[in-house]
N, C-alpha and C positions, 0 to 999 in steps of 0.2 A: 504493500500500500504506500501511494506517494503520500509525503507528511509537507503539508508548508507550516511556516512559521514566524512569529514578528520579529523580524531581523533585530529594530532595535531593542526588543524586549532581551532578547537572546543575547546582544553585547553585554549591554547595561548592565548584567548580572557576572560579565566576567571581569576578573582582579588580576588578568596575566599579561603575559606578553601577546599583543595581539596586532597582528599581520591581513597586509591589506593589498589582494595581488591581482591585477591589470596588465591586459595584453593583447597585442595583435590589433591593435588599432585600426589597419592599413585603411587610415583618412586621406583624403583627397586634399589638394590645397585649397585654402579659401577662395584665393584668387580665381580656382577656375566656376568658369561660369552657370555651365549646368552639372552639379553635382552628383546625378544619377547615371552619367557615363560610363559603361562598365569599360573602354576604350578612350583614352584620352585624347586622340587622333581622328575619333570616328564618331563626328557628331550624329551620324543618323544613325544610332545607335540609342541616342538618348529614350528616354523615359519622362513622363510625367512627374513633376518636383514633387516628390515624399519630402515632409521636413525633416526626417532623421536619415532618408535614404530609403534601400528598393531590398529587398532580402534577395540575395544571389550577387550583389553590386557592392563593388567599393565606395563607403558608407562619408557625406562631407563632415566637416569639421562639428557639425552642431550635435550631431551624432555622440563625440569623444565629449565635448562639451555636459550635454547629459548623462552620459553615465557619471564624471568627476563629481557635477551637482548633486545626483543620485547616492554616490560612496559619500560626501560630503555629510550628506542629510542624514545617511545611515549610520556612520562612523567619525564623528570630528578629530578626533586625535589617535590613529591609531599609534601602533608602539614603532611599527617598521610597513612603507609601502613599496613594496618590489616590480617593476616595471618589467614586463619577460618579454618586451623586443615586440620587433615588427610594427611598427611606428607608421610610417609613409604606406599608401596606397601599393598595389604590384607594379603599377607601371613604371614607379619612380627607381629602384631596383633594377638596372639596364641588362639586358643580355650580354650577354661579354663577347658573344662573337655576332655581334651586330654593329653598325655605327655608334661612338661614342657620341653622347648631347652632354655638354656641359653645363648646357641649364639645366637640365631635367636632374643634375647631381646637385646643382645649387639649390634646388628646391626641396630635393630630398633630405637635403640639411636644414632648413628653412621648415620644414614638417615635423621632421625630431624637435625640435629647438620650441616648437609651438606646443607638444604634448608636454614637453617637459616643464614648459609656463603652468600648462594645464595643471602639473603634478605639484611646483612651487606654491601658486599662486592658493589653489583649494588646502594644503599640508602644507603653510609655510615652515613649522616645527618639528615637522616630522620627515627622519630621514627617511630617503626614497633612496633605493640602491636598482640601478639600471642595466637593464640585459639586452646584449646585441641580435638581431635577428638575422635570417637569409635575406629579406626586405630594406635591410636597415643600409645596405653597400651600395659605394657605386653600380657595381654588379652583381647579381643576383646569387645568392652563393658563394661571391668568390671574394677570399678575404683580400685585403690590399695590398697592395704590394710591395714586398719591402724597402722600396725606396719610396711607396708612398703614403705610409701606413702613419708616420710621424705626423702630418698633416691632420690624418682623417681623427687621430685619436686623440690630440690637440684639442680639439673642437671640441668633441664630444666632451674630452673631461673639465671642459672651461664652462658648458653649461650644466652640464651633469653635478660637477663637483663645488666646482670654485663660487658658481654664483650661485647656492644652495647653503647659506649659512648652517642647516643641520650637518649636511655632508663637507661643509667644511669645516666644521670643527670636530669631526672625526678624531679619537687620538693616535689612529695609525695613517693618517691622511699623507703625509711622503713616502710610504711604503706602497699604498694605494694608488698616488699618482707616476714612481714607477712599474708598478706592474700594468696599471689600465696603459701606461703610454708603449710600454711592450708589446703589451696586445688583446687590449681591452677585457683583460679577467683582474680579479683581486680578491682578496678575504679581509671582514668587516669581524673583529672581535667584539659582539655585543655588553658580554659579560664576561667575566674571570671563565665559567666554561661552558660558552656557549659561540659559536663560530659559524658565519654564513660566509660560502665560499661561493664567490658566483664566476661563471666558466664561459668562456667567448668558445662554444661546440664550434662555430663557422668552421672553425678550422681541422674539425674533423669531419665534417661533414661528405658525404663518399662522391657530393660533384663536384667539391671545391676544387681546383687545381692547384696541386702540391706546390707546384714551381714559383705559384707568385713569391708563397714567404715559408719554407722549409722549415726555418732556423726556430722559426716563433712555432710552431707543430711541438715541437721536441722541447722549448723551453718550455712553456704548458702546461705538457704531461709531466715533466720532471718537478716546475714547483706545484702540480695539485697533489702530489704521490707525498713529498716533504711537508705538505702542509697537513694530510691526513695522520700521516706520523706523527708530527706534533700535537696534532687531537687526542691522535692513543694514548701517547706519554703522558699527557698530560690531563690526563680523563676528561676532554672537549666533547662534548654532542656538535656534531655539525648539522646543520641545514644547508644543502646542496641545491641552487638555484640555474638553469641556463636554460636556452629557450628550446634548441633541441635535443632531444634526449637519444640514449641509446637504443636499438631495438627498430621496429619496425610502426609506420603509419596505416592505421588502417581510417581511411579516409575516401579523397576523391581518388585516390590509386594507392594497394598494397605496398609499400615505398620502404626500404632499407635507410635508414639515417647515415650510419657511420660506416667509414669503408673498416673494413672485418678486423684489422688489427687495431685499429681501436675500440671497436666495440671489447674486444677481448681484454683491451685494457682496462675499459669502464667494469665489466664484469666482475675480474680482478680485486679492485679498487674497492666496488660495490659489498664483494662475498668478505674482503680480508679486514674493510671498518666497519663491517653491519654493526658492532654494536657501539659502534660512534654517531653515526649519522640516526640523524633523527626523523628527515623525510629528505625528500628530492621531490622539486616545486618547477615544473616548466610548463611550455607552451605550445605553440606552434600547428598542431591539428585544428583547431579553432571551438573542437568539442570538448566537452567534458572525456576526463578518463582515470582508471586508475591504473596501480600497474605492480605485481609484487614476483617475484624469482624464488627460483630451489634451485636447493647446491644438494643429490642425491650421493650418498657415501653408504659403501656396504659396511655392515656390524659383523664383523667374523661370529661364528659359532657352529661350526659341524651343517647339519639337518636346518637348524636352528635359523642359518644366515640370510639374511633380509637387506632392504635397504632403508636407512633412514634419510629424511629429507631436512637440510639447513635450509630456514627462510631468509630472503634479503632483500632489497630496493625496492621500500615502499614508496613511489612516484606515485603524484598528482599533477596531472595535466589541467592547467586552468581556461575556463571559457574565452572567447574570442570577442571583443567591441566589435570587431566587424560580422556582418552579416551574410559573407559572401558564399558561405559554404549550405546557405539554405538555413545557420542557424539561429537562435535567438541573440540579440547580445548579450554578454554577460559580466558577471566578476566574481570574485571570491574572496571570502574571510576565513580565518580559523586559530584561533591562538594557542599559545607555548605557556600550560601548569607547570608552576616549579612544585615540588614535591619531592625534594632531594634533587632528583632528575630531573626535566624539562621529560614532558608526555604531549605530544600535539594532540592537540583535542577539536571538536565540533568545527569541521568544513563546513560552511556554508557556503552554495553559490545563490546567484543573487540576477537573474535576467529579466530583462526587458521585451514584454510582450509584442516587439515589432510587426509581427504577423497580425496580430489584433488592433495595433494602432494602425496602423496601414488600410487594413480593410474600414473602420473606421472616416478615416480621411476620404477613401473612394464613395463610400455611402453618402457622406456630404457632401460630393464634390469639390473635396477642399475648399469646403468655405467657412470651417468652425477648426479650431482650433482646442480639441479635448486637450486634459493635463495629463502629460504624459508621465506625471510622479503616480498616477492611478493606473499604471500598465507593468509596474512592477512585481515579479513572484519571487519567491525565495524557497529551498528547502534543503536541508541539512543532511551530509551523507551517514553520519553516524544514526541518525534517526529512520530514515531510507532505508538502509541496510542492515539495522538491530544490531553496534558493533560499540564501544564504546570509547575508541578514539580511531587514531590513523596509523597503528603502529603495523609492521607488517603481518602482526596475526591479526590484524583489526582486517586489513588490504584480503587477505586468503578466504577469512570469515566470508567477507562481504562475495568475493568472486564464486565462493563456493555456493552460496544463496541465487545467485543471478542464475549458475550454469544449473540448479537442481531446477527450479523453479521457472515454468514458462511464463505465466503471468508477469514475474518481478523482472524477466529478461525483456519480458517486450518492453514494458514499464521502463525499463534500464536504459535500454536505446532512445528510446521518447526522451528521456533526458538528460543523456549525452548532447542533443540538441538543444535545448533549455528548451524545450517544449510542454507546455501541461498541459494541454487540449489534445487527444487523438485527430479529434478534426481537419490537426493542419499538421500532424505528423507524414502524414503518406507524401507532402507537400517537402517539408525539411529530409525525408530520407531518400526522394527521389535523386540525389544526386553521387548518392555515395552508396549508403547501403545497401540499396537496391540492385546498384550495378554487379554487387558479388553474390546477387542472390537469394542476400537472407531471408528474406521476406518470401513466400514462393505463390504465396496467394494473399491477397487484400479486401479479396469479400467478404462482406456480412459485418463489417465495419473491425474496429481493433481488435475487440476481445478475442474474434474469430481468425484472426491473421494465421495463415501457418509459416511455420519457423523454418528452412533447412537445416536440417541435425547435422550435415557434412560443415554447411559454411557457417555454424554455429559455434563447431569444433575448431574451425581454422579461429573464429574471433578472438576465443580463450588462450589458441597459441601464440596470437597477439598481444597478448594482456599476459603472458608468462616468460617468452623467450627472448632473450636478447642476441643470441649468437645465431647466425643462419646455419649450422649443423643441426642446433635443436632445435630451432624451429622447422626444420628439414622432417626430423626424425618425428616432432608433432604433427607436422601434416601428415605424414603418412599410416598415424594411427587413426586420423580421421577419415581416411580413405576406408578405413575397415566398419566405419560406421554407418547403419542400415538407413534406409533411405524415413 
């Protein structure tokens, strides 16, 4: 059963460390003229002016706008707001083996710069710690180059950092501003032990091209591996923040993230601090997700010998402001109980009924103006899922409930979308889910939806494996599954 809940009631009552996480913007620039362009080249393309934007389109700036008023409303001071990338529209993001436009990278700068007012101006007190996207480059994917890298991260940490009085007064702020000007990663010591480590993936990412900047690859991985060390030694919880994560997208295409030697690093990394890290917080699918791994080791004993399973990398994928993938907008809260430990507790996301405002708008013929603070839903994953925080036996619980349970699976997907109407779910999963199948029939309305048990099993080995040998070796126990 889906549960909503009064966001602010739900804060109000917490005493902890409380995080407030936003992403995937990809806003359009003010300047341009018709804002519903899913083409910025190709005016006859346009759409009828939606004031927030068209669900499927790159969403304009009023858009980013409302949601900050919206977190604003719901949350005035949180403790930490984490920005997870992807900023500027897709277009602004060039193809690399296209024609270079130097405007089009001026503006791309000019749209970072404008989000991040967004993030100043609503949180002047409160640090914001920023993550680079594949959107956020001159080129799409591909990190800068390293003769030109000094420039692009220059920038970034002059509005990111220096003109952010929270984040500059950071008290590892020179240690911060050489690693981001290396190559836009660093680690923010909140507390004596407590450690957010946030990671520039761009540059593992399996289309980047190695050649632009090799050097910075390999520097990276060497200080994330030292920094995790230091957490061990020194009994740190970390919180692991970047916008792409290791493992696979199951989205508008089944998509490998990282090319294989680093996934296997991340793996590594992931199985040997599990009991350091606290969560891992990204982006980039634009849907809701979770996401937990086993590390399977035999137990010797004669007759007796079995296998037992280590749990590790409990990742949250947080909703998307843009609406381009068919889904709701969204965001997400969840805060850090001390209790000896730090325990991350109660995710909420928190989306904007676009789908409903929009239809809406058409019924008037845009000529009223509803408030769009009344198109907000919210609902909590620990209450969703009967789990009692976000830890990775919280993450297993939960996935284990979705994969027994057809009802709470289809329910699951509806909002992965931030969707809570079936009505306009067949609408949001036409672009992704559908393509691999899952869905195999849509008559007689949701309840009656049938599932495929095959592509059902492949979804799960999305939500489990990071390496493509096991995810290999999981699809083909799916293949054994009856129709």
């Amino acid at each position: 059963m889906i549960l909503f809940l009064d966001l602010f009631f739900f804060l109000s009552n917490c005493e902890n460390f409380t995080i407030l996480v936003a992403n995937d913007m990809h806003t359009l620039s003010p300047s341009f003229e018709d804002q519903t362009c899913p083409n910025l080249n190709n005016k006859e393309s346009c759409l009828p002016s939606y004031k927030y934007g068209k669900i499927s389109l790159n969403p304009p700036m009023s858009l980013v706008s409302l949601m900050f008023s919206h977190m604003k409303q719901q949350l005035e001071s949180p403790d930490l707001l984490i920005l997870l990338g992807d900023y500027p529209a897709h277009p602004y993001a060039q193809c690399h083996t296209m024609k270079y436009d130097h405007a089009t990278y001026l503006e791309l700068k000019n749209i970072i710069n404008l989000v991040a007012e967004h993030a100043k101006i609503n949180y002047p007190n409160t640090v914001f710690l920023p993550v680079l996207g594949n959107n956020d480059l001159k080129f799409n994917y591909q990190v800068p180059r390293y003769d030109e890298k000094a420039e692009f991260y220059e920038f970034l940490f002059k509005i990111w950092f220096e003109e952010h009085e929270p984040n500059r007064n950071l008290k590892n702020f020179d240690e911060i501003k050489r690693t981001f000007l290396s190559g836009g990663f660093y680690k923010v010591d909140m507390e004596n032990n407590l450690r957010v480590i946030v990671l520039n993936t761009m540059y593992f990412a399996r289309t980047n091209n190695e050649i632009r900047d090799p050097k910075t690859t390999i520097l990276q991985l060497k200080w994330f591996a030292r920094r995790m060390q230091e957490a061990k030694e020194n009994n740190m919880q970390v919180v692991l923040i970047y916008h792409i994560f290791p493992g696979y997208c199951y989205t508008k295409t089944l998509y490998y993230n990282f090319k294989e030697n680093y996934s296997k690093f991340f793996e590594k990394i992931l199985r040997e601090y599990r009991k350091n890290i606290l969560i891992a917080i990204s982006g980039h699918t634009h849907v809701t997700s979770f996401r937990f791994h086993s590390n399977p080791k035999k137990i010797k004993g004669g007759e007796n010998e079995k296998k037992r399973f280590s749990f590790y990398g409990n990742t949250f994928i947080s909703p998307a402001i843009s609406p381009v993938y068919k889904n709701n907008p969204g965001y997400s809260t969840f805060y850090l109980e001390k209790n000896g430990n730090f325990i991350a507790k109660d995710l909420v996301y928190t989306h904007f009924d676009l789908y409903k405002y929009n239809n809406i708008e058409e019924l008037t013929n845009f000529e009223t103006n509803p408030d769009p603070h009344e198109f907000f839903f919210n609902y909590s994953f620990t209450q969703t899922y009967g789990v009692d925080d976000l830890s990775v036996r919280s993450v297993k619980k939960a996935l284990q409930k979705v994969r027994k349970s057809l009802k709470m699976f289809k329910e699951h997907i509806m909002l992965t979308y931030g969707v809570q109407d079936p009505a306009f779910y067949e609408k949001a999963a036409s672009l992704s889910i559908e393509r691999f199948g899952l869905l195999k029939s849509k008559e007689g309305g949701f309840g009656n939806w049938v599932v495929d048990k095959k592509e059902k099993c492949r979804y799960f080995c999305v939500m489990r494996e990071i390496l493509e040998i096991k995810f290999d070796k999981c699809l083909k126990k799916c293949e054994n599954i009856g129709k």
